[in-house]
ZAMAR-764656 format. One record per residue (C-alpha): y, z, x; residue in one letter. Coordinates in Angstrom, 3 decimals, padded with zeros to 6 digits, always signed. Layout:
BEGIN
NODE	py	pz	px	res
NODE	Y	Z	X	A
...
This chain:
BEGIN
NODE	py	pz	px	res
NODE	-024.844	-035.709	-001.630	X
NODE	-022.638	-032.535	-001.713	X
NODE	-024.077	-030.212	-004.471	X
NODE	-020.619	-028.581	-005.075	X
NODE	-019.486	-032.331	-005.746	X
NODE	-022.089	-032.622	-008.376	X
NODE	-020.337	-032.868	-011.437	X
NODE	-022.706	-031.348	-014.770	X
NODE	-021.391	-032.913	-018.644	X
NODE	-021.301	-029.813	-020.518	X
NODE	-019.234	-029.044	-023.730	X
NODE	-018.595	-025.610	-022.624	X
NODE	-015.008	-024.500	-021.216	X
NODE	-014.937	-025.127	-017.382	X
NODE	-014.041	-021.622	-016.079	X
NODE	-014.112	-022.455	-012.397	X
NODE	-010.854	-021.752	-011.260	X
NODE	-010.090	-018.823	-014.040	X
NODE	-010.194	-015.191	-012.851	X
NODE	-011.517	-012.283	-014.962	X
NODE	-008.297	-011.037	-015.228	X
NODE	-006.535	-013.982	-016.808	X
NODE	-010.054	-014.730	-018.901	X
NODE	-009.408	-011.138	-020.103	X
NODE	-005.810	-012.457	-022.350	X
NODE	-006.863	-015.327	-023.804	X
NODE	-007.061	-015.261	-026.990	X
NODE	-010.500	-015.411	-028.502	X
NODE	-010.280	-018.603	-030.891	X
NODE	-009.352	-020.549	-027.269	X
NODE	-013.474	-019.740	-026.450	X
NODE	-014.873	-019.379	-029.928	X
NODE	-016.142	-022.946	-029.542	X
NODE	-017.825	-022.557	-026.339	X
NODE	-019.164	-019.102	-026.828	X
NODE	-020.672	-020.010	-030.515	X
NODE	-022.574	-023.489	-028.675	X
NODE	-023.690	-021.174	-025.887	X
NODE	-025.147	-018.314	-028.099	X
NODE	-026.965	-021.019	-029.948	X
NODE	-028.201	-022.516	-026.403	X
NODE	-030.010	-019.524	-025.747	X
NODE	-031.006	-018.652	-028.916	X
NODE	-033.223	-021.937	-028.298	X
NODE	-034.035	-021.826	-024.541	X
NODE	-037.200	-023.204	-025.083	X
NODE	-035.870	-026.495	-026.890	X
NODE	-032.936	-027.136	-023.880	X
NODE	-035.931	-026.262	-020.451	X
NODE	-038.753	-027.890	-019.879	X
NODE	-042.304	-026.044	-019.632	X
NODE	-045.904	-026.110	-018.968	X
NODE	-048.131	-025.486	-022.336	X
NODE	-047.325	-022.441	-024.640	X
NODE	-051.029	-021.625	-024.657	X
NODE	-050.311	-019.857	-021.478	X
NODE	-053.691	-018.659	-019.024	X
């Protein structure tokens, strides 16, 4: 299977087709949603990727 066909369920804002210019005027309540569920995402890394032991070598 094509990867770039792959299709990932996220509830983030698909910016695929969105250049950094026109990302630049939006306003910022248009991303507050996405931005606040993605700060939280890595805030908790360790709870969203899987891992070996924490005990480490």
């Amino acid at each position: 299977m094509d990867e770039s066909a792959m299709r990932i369920d996220s509830d983030l804002v698909d910016l695929t087709n969105v250049s950094l210019e026109t990302l630049d005027t939006f306003d910022d309540e248009i991303l507050a949603v996405s931005t606040d569920r993605l700060l939280r995402q890595v805030d908790h890394a360790g709870s969203s990727v899987g891992g070996g032991s924490e005990g480490g070598s």
